[in-house]
Each structure stands twice: as C-alpha cells, then as structure tokens.
Steps between C-alpha positions, in 0.01 A plus 500: 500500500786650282473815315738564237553879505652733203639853581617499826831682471620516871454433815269803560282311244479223645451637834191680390340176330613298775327762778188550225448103526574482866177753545273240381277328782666191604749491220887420584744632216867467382630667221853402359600761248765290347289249425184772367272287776254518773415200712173557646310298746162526632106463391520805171436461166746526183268733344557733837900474535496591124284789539702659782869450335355642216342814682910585595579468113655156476373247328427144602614255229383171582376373857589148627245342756 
C-alpha cells in the first residue's frame, strides 16, 4: 500500500512518520520524502495508516492499495 503524504518538509519529518508507522503491529514502512510517500506492508487498514499520519499533523492525500 502507497500513501501519498503532504507536509513533510525534511528528513526529520519523515523520520517521525516513518518511525510512527513502523510502531504499528506487524507493519513494515518506507517513507521517501522526495516522493511525499510511504510504502507500507503488512495486515493494517487504510483507515488506520491515515489516522496515525494524521495524529503527527500531515495529511494523507490519497492511499493506493
């Protein structure tokens, strides 16, 4: 799953969605800020990824499964 993020400014951004993501149970993450994404794999839903980028005040523009 690919999450398209907005706001990330840096690499301490990213860092903390990437780590935030990483937390999850059984979820794998990579966040390339150049590209404003997250690859995520593992069993979680959109609806969950969405909620936790958006608890570190970015916001998640679209989601691809």
């Amino acid at each position: 799953m690919v999450l398209h993020i907005q706001g990330m400014a840096c690499k301490h951004c990213s860092g903390r969605v990437e780590k935030a993501l990483n937390a999850l149970p059984g979820i794998t993450a990579a966040v390339d800020l150049e590209a404003a994404t997250a690859t995520v794999s593992g069993a979680v839903s959109a609806e969950e990824l969405r909620k936790t980028v958006e608890a570190l005040g970015f916001q998640v523009t679209s989601v691809e499964a």
